[in-house]
C-alpha positions, -999 to +999 in steps of 0.1 A: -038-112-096-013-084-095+003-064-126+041-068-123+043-035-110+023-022-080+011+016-076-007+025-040-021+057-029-028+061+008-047+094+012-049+091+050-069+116+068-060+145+051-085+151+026-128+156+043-150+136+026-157+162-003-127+168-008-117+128-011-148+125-040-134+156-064-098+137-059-111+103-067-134+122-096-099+136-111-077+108-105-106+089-125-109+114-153-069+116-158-056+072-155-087+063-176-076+052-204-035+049-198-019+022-215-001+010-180-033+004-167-054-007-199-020-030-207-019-047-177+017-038-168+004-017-133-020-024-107-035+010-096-051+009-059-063+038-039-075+041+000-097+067+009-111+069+043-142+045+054-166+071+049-158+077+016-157+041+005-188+033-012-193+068-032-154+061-044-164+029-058-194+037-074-171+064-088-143+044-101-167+015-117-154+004-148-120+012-139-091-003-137-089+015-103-087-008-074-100+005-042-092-006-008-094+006+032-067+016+057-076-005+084-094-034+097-110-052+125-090-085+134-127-099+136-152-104+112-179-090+134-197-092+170-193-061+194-165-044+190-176-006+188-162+017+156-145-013+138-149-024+105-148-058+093-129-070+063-164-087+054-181-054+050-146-040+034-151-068+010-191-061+006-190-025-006-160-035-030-128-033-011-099-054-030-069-040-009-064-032+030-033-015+041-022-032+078+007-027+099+014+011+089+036+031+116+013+051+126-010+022+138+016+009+161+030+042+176-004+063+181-028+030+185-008+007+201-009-021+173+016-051+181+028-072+159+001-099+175-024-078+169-012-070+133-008-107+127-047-112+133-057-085+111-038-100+085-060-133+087-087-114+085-079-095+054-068-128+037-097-153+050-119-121+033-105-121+001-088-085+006-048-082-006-028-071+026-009-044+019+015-049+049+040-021+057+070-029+074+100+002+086+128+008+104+122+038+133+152+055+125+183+062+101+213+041+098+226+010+079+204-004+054+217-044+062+199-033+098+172-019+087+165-045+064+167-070+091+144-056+111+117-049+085+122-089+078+111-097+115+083-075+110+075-092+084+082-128+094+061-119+131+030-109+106+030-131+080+052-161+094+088-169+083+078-195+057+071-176+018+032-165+023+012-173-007-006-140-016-013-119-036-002-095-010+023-062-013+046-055+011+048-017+016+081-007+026+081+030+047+115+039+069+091+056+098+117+087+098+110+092+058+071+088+063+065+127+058+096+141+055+112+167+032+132+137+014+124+104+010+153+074+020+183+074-002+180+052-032+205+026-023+192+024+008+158+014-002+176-011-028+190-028+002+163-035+019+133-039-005+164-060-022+161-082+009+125-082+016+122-099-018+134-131+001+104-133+020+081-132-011+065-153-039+074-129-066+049-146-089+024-134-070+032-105-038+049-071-047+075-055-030+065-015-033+083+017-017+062+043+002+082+072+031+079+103+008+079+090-024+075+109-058+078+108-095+113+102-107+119+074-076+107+044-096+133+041-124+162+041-099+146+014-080+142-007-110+150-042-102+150-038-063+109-023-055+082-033-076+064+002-075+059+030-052+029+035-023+020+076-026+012+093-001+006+138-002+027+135-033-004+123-050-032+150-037-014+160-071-028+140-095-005+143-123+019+131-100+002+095-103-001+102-139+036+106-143+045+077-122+021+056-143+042+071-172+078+054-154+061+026-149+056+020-191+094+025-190+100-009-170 
C-alpha cells in the first residue's frame, strides 16, 4: 500500500556502480529514522541501475526504503537477449518499476503498445508501475494535460486502473532543464490526471527538474515529487522528506 504521499528517485545512468552503493550507503544513513518515513505519511522508492540492484537491497534491508528498476521486459522470460524480467525484478526484491519514461520512447523506440505490455508485466509480477506520462513541448497546460491523459488511457486503459500504481508526471522539455515547469502548470495537469486514478490507492507524483521547495506549492494537485540529479544530493531528499511532514 502506498503512504499518502509518494517520493521517487530515478538515478538513471549517471552514477557507475560504486558510485550508486556509497549514494544508496548515504541516502540510508541520512532517511533512517525520519518521522515521514517511520510515520507512514511517505513512501520512499529509489531506482538504481540493474547492476546495482541486489547490493542496494541488501543495503537498504530494514528500511523503509523501497527499491525498484527502470525498465522491464514485456515478458516474463524465454530468449529475448539483455532483458530483464519483472519476475527476476521481483526475485531480488524489486517493489517498484518505472515504465513509459521519455527517454524510452524517443531513443528506444517504445510505443505506447509496447509500454502497455510492460505494464502487464509489472502488475501480473507484483511490481507498482511507476508510469510516466509528458507533453514534448511547452504551451497550454489544458493541452498538455490532454495529451498526458491519452498516454495514460493507451497504457493503462481509459477505465480507473486498480493499483497501487504512481503516475509520474515529466513535461519532456523540463526533464533536465535549468527550471522545472511552472507551478500552475503542473497543477493543471497532475490536477487532471487525478481523474484517471483511484486515489485510495495510485499517486499522482511530479518529476522534469524537480527540487526541494516544489512540493508545498503543489499541495493538493501532485501527491509527491520523482527526483532525478537533484537528489545525487542527498540532503535534498532529506529536505523534501522534511515538506512532506508539512502536508
Amino acid at each position: 500500500m502506498l503512504a499518502p504521499q509518494v517520493l521517487g528517485v530515478g538515478l538513471k545512468m549517471y552514477l557507475d556502480h560504486g558510485r550508486t552503493l556509497r549514494w544508496v550507503e548515504r541516502l540510508r544513513d541520512a532517511v533512517t529514522g525520519h518521522p515521514a518515513l517511520t510515520e507512514g505519511s511517505t513512501t520512499l522508492f529509489v531506482l538504481p541501475t540493474f547492476p546495482s540492484l541486489t547490493e542496494s537491497r541488501r543495503l537498504l534491508a530494514h528500511t523503509s526504503v523501497a527499491l525498484g528498476a527502470q525498465d522491464l521486459a514485456a515478458e516474463d522470460s524465454g530468449a529475448f537477449t539483455g532483458e530483464v524480467s519483472g519476475v527476476e525484478l521481483r526475485e531480488v526484491g524489486c517493489e517498484f518499476v518505472e515504465i513509459a519514461h521519455a527517454e524510452r520512447r524517443t531513443l528506444f523506440g517504445e510505443d505506447d503498445a509496447l509500454i502497455a505490455r510492460k505494464y502487464d508485466a509489472a502488475r501480473r509480477n507484483g511490481l507498482v508501475p511507476v508510469v510516466c506520462v509528458g507533453e514534448a513541448a511547452p504551451g497550454d497546460p489544458e493541452v498538455a494535460a490532454e495529451e498526458c491523459l491519452r498516454q495514460l488511457d493507451a497504457i493503462v486503459g481509459t477505465t480507473a486502473p486498480g493499483p497501487p500504481m504512481v503516475v509520474a508526471y515529466e513535461p519532456v522539455w523540463a526533464i533536465g532543464a535549468a527550471r522545472p515547469a511552472s507551478i500552475t502548470h503542473v497543477r493543471h495537469v497532475c490536477t487532471r490526471l487525478r481523474t484517471r486514478i483511484d486515489p485510495d490507492l495510485a499517486r499522482v507524483i511530479y518529476g522534469g527538474s524537480a527540487r526541494p521547495g516544489m512540493l508545498p506549492a503543489l499541495r493538493g494537485a501532485a501527491d509527491g515529487l520523482f527526483l532525478g540529479r537533484a537528489a545525487h544530493d542527498v540532503e535534498a531528499v532529506v529536505r523534501v522528506l522534511d515538506e512532506c511532514l508539512s502536508a
